[in-house]
N, C-alpha and C positions, 0 to 999 in steps of 0.2 A: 115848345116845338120839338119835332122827334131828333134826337141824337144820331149827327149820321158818319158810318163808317165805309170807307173805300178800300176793296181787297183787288191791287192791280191800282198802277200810278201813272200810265200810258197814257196818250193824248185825250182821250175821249174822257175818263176818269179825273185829269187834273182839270179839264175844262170844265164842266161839271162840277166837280167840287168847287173851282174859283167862281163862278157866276153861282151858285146856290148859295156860298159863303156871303156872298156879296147882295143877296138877297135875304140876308137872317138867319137864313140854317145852319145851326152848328155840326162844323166840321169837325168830330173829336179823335178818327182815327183812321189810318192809311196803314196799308203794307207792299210789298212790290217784290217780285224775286230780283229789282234793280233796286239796292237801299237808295244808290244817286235819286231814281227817276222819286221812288217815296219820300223822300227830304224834300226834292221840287216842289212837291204838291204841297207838304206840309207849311213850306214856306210862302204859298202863296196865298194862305189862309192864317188866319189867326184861332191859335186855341187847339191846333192839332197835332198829334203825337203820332210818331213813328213806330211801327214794331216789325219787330223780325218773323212775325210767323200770324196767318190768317186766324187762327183762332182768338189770339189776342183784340183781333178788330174787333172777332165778334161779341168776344167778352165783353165790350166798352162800347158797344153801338145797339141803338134800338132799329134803326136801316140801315142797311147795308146792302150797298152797289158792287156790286161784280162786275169790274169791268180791264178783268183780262181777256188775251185775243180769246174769240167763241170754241175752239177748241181742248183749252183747260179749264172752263168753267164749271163741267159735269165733274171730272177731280178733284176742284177747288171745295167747290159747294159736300161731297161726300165728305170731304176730312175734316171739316169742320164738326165741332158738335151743336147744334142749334137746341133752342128751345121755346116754347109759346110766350107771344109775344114779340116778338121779334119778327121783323119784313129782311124777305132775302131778295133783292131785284136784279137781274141783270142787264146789260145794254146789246144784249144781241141781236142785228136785224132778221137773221134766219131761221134764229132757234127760238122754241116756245119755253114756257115754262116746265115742261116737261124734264128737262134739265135739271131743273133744281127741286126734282122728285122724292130726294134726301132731305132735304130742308123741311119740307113739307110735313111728310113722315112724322118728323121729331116734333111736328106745330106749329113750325113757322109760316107766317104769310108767304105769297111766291107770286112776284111780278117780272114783267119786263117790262122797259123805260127805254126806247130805242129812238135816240135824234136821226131825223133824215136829213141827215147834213154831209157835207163833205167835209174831210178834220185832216188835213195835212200838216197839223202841226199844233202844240196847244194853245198857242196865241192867237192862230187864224181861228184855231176852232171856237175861241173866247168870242171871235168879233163875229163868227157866224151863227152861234146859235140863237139868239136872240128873230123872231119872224119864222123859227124854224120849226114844224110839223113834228111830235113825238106821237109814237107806234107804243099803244099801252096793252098788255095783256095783264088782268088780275079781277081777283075776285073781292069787291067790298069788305071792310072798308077800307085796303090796301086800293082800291081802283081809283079814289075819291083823292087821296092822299098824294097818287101819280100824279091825275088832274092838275092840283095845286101845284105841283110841283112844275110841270109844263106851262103853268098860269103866270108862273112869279118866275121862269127863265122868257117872258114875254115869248109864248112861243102857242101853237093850238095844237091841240091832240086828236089823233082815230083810236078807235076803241078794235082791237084785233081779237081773233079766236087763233086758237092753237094751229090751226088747220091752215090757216091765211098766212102765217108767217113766212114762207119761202118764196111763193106768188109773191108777196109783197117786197121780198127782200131782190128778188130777182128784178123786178120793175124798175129798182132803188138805179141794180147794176145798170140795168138799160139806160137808163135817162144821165145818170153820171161817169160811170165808169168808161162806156161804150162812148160816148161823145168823144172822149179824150182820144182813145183809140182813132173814130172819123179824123179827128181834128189832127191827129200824127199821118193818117193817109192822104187827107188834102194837104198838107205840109211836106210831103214825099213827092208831093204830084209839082208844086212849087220847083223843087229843087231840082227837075228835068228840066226847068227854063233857066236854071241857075241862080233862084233866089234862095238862099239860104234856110236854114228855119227858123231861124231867131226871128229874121224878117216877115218871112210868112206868115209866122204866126201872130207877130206884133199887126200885120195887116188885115187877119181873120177876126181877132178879136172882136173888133167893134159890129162885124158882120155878127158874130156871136150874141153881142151884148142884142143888136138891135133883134135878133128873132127870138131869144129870151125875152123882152119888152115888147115884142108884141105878140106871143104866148099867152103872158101875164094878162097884157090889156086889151085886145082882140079875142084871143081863145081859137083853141081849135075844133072847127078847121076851117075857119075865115081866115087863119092866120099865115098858112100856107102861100107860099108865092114860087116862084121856079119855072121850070120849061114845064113837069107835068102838070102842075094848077092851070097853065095856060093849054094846054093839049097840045105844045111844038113838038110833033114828030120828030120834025127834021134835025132839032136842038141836041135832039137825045140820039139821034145814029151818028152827030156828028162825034157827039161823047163816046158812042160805042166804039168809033172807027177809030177815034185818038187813042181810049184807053187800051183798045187790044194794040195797038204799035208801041206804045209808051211802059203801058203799065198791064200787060195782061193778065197779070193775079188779082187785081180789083175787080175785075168783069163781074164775078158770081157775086161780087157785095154789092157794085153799083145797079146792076140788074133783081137782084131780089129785092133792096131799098128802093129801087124805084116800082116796085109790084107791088110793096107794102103801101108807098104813095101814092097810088092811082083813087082807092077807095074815098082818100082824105081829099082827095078834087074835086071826086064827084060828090062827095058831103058840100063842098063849099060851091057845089053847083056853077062852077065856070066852064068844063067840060060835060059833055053829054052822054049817054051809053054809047053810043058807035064813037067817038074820040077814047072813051077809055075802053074797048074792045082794040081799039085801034091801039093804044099804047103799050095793050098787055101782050098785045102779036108780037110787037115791035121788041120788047125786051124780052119775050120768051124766043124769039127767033135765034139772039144771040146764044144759047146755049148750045 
Protein backbone atom coordinates (compact mmCIF):
# COMPACT_ATOMS: atom_id res chain seq x y z
CA UNK A 1 0.00 0.00 0.00
CA UNK A 2 1.14 3.47 -1.07
CA UNK A 3 3.23 5.40 1.71
CA UNK A 4 1.32 8.49 2.68
CA UNK A 5 2.59 11.91 3.62
CA UNK A 6 0.60 15.09 5.03
CA UNK A 7 1.99 18.74 4.20
CA UNK A 8 -0.52 20.86 6.63
CA UNK A 9 -1.83 19.10 10.11
CA UNK A 10 -5.15 21.34 10.34
CA UNK A 11 -8.47 19.61 11.02
CA UNK A 12 -9.38 18.25 7.61
CA UNK A 13 -5.60 16.56 7.23
CA UNK A 14 -5.49 15.11 10.91
CA UNK A 15 -8.94 13.67 10.08
CA UNK A 16 -7.99 12.03 7.20
CA UNK A 17 -4.90 10.87 8.24
CA UNK A 18 -6.62 9.28 11.44
CA UNK A 19 -9.47 7.37 9.59
CA UNK A 20 -6.97 6.28 6.55
CA UNK A 21 -4.44 5.13 9.27
CA UNK A 22 -7.15 3.27 10.86
CA UNK A 23 -7.99 1.78 7.57
CA UNK A 24 -4.38 0.37 6.81
CA UNK A 25 -2.72 3.15 5.13
CA UNK A 26 0.57 4.04 6.33
CA UNK A 27 0.86 7.26 7.58
CA UNK A 28 4.77 7.93 7.35
CA UNK A 29 5.00 11.75 7.35
CA UNK A 30 3.46 15.14 8.32
CA UNK A 31 4.60 18.66 8.53
CA UNK A 32 2.70 21.95 9.74
CA UNK A 33 3.89 25.63 9.81
CA UNK A 34 2.09 24.57 13.71
CA UNK A 35 4.96 21.81 14.85
CA UNK A 36 1.99 21.51 18.12
CA UNK A 37 -0.86 20.91 15.34
CA UNK A 38 1.96 18.25 13.40
CA UNK A 39 2.77 16.30 16.48
CA UNK A 40 -1.21 16.09 16.97
CA UNK A 41 -1.62 14.14 13.89
CA UNK A 42 1.51 12.17 14.32
CA UNK A 43 0.17 11.14 17.56
CA UNK A 44 -2.80 9.86 16.40
CA UNK A 45 -1.44 7.51 14.04
CA UNK A 46 1.10 5.13 14.61
CA UNK A 47 4.40 4.88 12.46
CA UNK A 48 4.53 8.76 11.60
CA UNK A 49 7.30 11.23 11.70
CA UNK A 50 7.28 14.83 12.11
CA UNK A 51 9.45 17.19 10.04
CA UNK A 52 10.04 20.70 9.93
CA UNK A 53 9.91 21.60 6.44
CA UNK A 54 7.53 20.20 3.24
CA UNK A 55 10.10 18.73 1.32
CA UNK A 56 11.12 16.26 3.73
CA UNK A 57 7.43 14.87 3.51
CA UNK A 58 7.94 14.69 0.19
CA UNK A 59 11.17 12.81 0.37
CA UNK A 60 9.55 10.04 2.50
CA UNK A 61 6.10 9.71 0.99
CA UNK A 62 4.87 8.07 -2.37
CA UNK A 63 1.20 10.36 -1.76
CA UNK A 64 0.99 13.23 -0.49
CA UNK A 65 -2.21 15.30 0.78
CA UNK A 66 -1.94 18.94 0.66
CA UNK A 67 -4.01 20.07 3.01
CA UNK A 68 -3.18 23.48 3.98
CA UNK A 69 -5.97 26.42 3.92
CA UNK A 70 -6.55 26.62 -0.31
CA UNK A 71 -4.73 29.74 -0.46
CA UNK A 72 -0.97 28.51 0.24
CA UNK A 73 -1.26 25.36 -1.51
CA UNK A 74 -0.08 26.78 -5.20
CA UNK A 75 3.32 28.06 -2.79
CA UNK A 76 3.45 24.81 -0.96
CA UNK A 77 3.38 22.62 -3.96
CA UNK A 78 5.97 25.10 -6.19
CA UNK A 79 8.75 24.84 -3.40
CA UNK A 80 8.83 21.58 -3.20
CA UNK A 81 10.87 19.46 -5.67
CA UNK A 82 8.67 16.54 -6.88
CA UNK A 83 9.61 13.85 -9.01
CA UNK A 84 7.90 10.72 -11.19
CA UNK A 85 6.17 8.64 -9.40
CA UNK A 86 4.99 10.26 -6.91
CA UNK A 87 0.87 11.45 -6.39
CA UNK A 88 0.43 15.19 -5.27
CA UNK A 89 -3.37 15.49 -3.93
CA UNK A 90 -4.93 18.21 -2.57
CA UNK A 91 -8.21 18.69 -0.43
CA UNK A 92 -9.58 21.83 -1.93
CA UNK A 93 -13.23 22.19 -2.68
CA UNK A 94 -12.71 25.18 -5.07
CA UNK A 95 -9.68 24.81 -6.54
CA UNK A 96 -8.72 22.27 -9.47
CA UNK A 97 -5.71 20.59 -10.08
CA UNK A 98 -4.58 23.27 -11.86
CA UNK A 99 -2.77 24.36 -8.61
CA UNK A 100 -0.44 21.89 -8.49
CA UNK A 101 0.75 22.67 -12.22
CA UNK A 102 4.40 22.47 -10.63
CA UNK A 103 4.03 19.08 -9.32
CA UNK A 104 2.92 18.00 -12.59
CA UNK A 105 5.67 19.64 -14.59
CA UNK A 106 8.35 17.62 -12.56
CA UNK A 107 6.07 14.09 -13.21
CA UNK A 108 4.21 13.79 -10.60
CA UNK A 109 0.57 12.44 -10.54
CA UNK A 110 -2.04 15.59 -9.49
CA UNK A 111 -5.35 15.06 -7.83
CA UNK A 112 -7.88 16.45 -5.76
CA UNK A 113 -9.65 14.51 -2.77
CA UNK A 114 -12.24 16.95 -1.52
CA UNK A 115 -14.68 15.59 1.66
CA UNK A 116 -18.14 17.43 1.39
CA UNK A 117 -18.31 17.59 4.94
CA UNK A 118 -18.46 19.97 7.52
CA UNK A 119 -15.17 19.75 9.84
CA UNK A 120 -15.34 21.92 12.94
CA UNK A 121 -13.13 20.36 14.48
CA UNK A 122 -10.80 17.10 14.04
CA UNK A 123 -12.75 14.86 16.23
CA UNK A 124 -16.19 15.84 14.91
CA UNK A 125 -14.65 15.74 11.56
CA UNK A 126 -13.37 11.93 12.50
CA UNK A 127 -17.10 11.12 13.39
CA UNK A 128 -18.47 12.74 10.21
CA UNK A 129 -16.68 11.66 7.47
CA UNK A 130 -17.63 8.19 7.26
CA UNK A 131 -21.29 8.25 4.65
CA UNK A 132 -19.57 11.26 3.31
CA UNK A 133 -19.52 12.22 -0.52
CA UNK A 134 -15.63 12.98 -1.86
CA UNK A 135 -15.21 15.51 -5.05
CA UNK A 136 -12.17 13.62 -7.07
CA UNK A 137 -10.47 15.31 -9.76
CA UNK A 138 -7.35 13.12 -11.48
CA UNK A 139 -6.35 11.35 -14.18
CA UNK A 140 -5.65 7.29 -14.06
CA UNK A 141 -4.28 5.48 -12.35
CA UNK A 142 -4.14 8.25 -9.64
CA UNK A 143 -8.38 8.41 -10.20
CA UNK A 144 -8.70 4.67 -9.35
CA UNK A 145 -6.43 4.93 -6.28
CA UNK A 146 -8.82 8.24 -5.02
CA UNK A 147 -11.79 5.85 -5.48
CA UNK A 148 -10.19 3.44 -2.96
CA UNK A 149 -9.49 5.75 -0.94
CA UNK A 150 -13.16 7.25 -0.48
CA UNK A 151 -14.17 3.40 -0.49
CA UNK A 152 -12.22 2.39 2.70
CA UNK A 153 -13.19 5.99 4.52
CA UNK A 154 -16.80 4.19 3.99
CA UNK A 155 -17.64 7.16 2.01
CA UNK A 156 -19.00 7.56 -2.19
CA UNK A 157 -17.33 9.56 -4.63
CA UNK A 158 -18.19 12.18 -7.92
CA UNK A 159 -15.78 12.26 -10.45
CA UNK A 160 -15.32 16.25 -11.21
CA UNK A 161 -13.49 18.26 -14.28
CA UNK A 162 -11.48 21.16 -13.70
CA UNK A 163 -14.23 23.45 -14.87
CA UNK A 164 -16.98 22.12 -12.07
CA UNK A 165 -14.86 22.79 -9.16
CA UNK A 166 -16.23 26.27 -7.98
CA UNK A 167 -20.14 25.63 -9.15
CA UNK A 168 -19.59 22.73 -7.11
CA UNK A 169 -17.72 24.37 -4.21
CA UNK A 170 -20.17 27.19 -4.13
CA UNK A 171 -23.45 24.63 -3.82
CA UNK A 172 -21.21 23.14 -0.96
CA UNK A 173 -21.56 27.00 0.69
CA UNK A 174 -25.19 27.18 -0.09
CA UNK A 175 -26.43 23.97 1.47
CA UNK A 176 -23.99 24.34 4.67
CA UNK A 177 -22.50 27.42 5.31
CA UNK A 178 -25.73 29.52 4.35
CA UNK A 179 -28.14 27.45 6.42
CA UNK A 180 -26.26 28.49 9.59
CA UNK A 181 -26.50 32.02 8.50
CA UNK A 182 -30.81 31.30 8.06
CA UNK A 183 -30.56 29.51 11.16
CA UNK A 184 -28.75 32.90 13.14
CA UNK A 185 -31.59 35.07 11.41
CA UNK A 186 -34.59 32.88 12.71
CA UNK A 187 -32.71 32.88 15.98
CA UNK A 188 -32.65 36.92 15.81
CA UNK A 189 -36.31 36.88 15.05
CA UNK A 190 -36.71 34.62 18.28
CA UNK A 191 -35.15 37.21 20.43
CA UNK A 192 -37.72 40.08 19.47
CA UNK A 193 -40.18 37.94 21.65
CA UNK A 194 -37.44 37.43 24.20
CA UNK A 195 -36.31 34.09 23.80
CA UNK A 196 -32.84 33.84 23.90
CA UNK A 197 -30.63 31.97 21.38
CA UNK A 198 -29.37 29.34 23.14
CA UNK A 199 -33.11 28.49 23.47
CA UNK A 200 -34.04 29.14 20.03
CA UNK A 201 -31.95 27.38 18.75
CA UNK A 202 -32.09 24.41 21.07
CA UNK A 203 -35.94 24.55 19.70
CA UNK A 204 -35.09 24.88 15.81
CA UNK A 205 -33.08 22.09 15.85
CA UNK A 206 -35.30 19.19 15.80
CA UNK A 207 -37.33 21.40 13.20
CA UNK A 208 -33.84 21.03 11.45
CA UNK A 209 -33.26 17.45 12.00
CA UNK A 210 -36.83 16.67 10.69
CA UNK A 211 -36.52 18.60 7.13
CA UNK A 212 -33.06 17.06 6.70
CA UNK A 213 -35.06 13.43 7.19
CA UNK A 214 -37.27 14.10 5.13
CA UNK A 215 -34.93 15.65 2.30
CA UNK A 216 -33.05 12.42 2.70
CA UNK A 217 -36.24 10.10 2.52
CA UNK A 218 -38.98 11.98 0.56
CA UNK A 219 -36.76 14.16 -1.92
CA UNK A 220 -37.25 17.13 -3.31
CA UNK A 221 -39.73 18.64 -3.97
CA UNK A 222 -42.40 16.44 -2.37
CA UNK A 223 -40.44 17.29 0.58
CA UNK A 224 -41.45 20.85 0.84
CA UNK A 225 -44.10 21.91 3.35
CA UNK A 226 -44.78 25.74 4.51
CA UNK A 227 -47.30 28.52 3.69
CA UNK A 228 -45.89 28.57 -0.04
CA UNK A 229 -46.21 24.56 -0.78
CA UNK A 230 -49.74 25.15 0.44
CA UNK A 231 -50.33 28.67 -1.76
CA UNK A 232 -51.39 30.77 1.76
CA UNK A 233 -51.31 34.09 0.51
CA UNK A 234 -52.52 35.47 3.57
CA UNK A 235 -49.53 33.50 5.67
CA UNK A 236 -46.94 35.20 3.77
CA UNK A 237 -48.31 39.14 3.94
CA UNK A 238 -48.80 38.33 7.50
CA UNK A 239 -44.88 37.55 7.49
CA UNK A 240 -44.33 40.46 5.27
CA UNK A 241 -46.24 42.94 7.63
CA UNK A 242 -44.39 41.50 10.87
CA UNK A 243 -41.07 41.39 9.26
CA UNK A 244 -41.04 45.15 7.82
CA UNK A 245 -42.13 46.22 11.79
CA UNK A 246 -39.86 43.96 13.50
CA UNK A 247 -36.98 43.16 11.30
CA UNK A 248 -36.91 45.16 8.00
CA UNK A 249 -33.45 44.10 6.87
CA UNK A 250 -34.84 40.45 6.23
CA UNK A 251 -37.35 41.68 3.76
CA UNK A 252 -35.13 41.31 0.43
CA UNK A 253 -33.91 37.75 1.95
CA UNK A 254 -37.33 36.47 3.08
CA UNK A 255 -38.92 37.77 -0.16
CA UNK A 256 -36.23 36.44 -2.76
CA UNK A 257 -36.36 32.78 -0.66
CA UNK A 258 -39.59 32.81 -1.00
CA UNK A 259 -39.31 33.56 -5.16
CA UNK A 260 -36.85 30.80 -5.24
CA UNK A 261 -39.68 28.56 -3.33
CA UNK A 262 -42.56 29.12 -5.60
CA UNK A 263 -41.06 26.79 -8.49
CA UNK A 264 -40.37 24.00 -5.75
CA UNK A 265 -44.43 24.02 -5.10
CA UNK A 266 -45.36 23.93 -8.08
CA UNK A 267 -42.88 20.79 -8.92
CA UNK A 268 -44.56 19.19 -6.02
CA UNK A 269 -48.00 20.14 -7.62
CA UNK A 270 -50.04 21.29 -4.57
CA UNK A 271 -50.35 24.86 -5.98
CA UNK A 272 -51.37 25.80 -9.42
CA UNK A 273 -50.11 28.53 -12.04
CA UNK A 274 -52.49 31.25 -10.99
CA UNK A 275 -51.63 30.36 -7.03
CA UNK A 276 -47.94 30.68 -8.00
CA UNK A 277 -48.57 33.91 -10.22
CA UNK A 278 -50.28 34.87 -7.29
CA UNK A 279 -47.54 34.45 -4.81
CA UNK A 280 -44.90 35.87 -7.02
CA UNK A 281 -47.25 39.37 -7.16
CA UNK A 282 -47.41 39.05 -3.58
CA UNK A 283 -43.70 38.97 -2.68
CA UNK A 284 -42.65 41.07 -5.68
CA UNK A 285 -45.16 43.73 -4.47
CA UNK A 286 -42.99 44.15 -1.23
CA UNK A 287 -40.06 45.62 -2.94
Amino acid sequence: MLKLGFIGAGTVGTALAARLAGRGYPIVAVSSLSWASAQRLAQAVSGCRVFDNSQAVADNAELIFITTPDDAIASVVFQVSWHPGQSVVHCSGADSTDILQSAKEAGAKVGAFHPLQTFASPQQAMENIPGSTFALEAEEPLLDTLKGMAAALDGNWVELKAKDKVLYHAAAVLACNYMVTLVKLATDLWQSFDVPQEKATKALVPLLRGTLHNIETIGIPQCLTGPIARGDIGTINKHLDALEAAAPHLLSTYRELGRQTIPIAAAKGKIDELQARELQAVLESAD
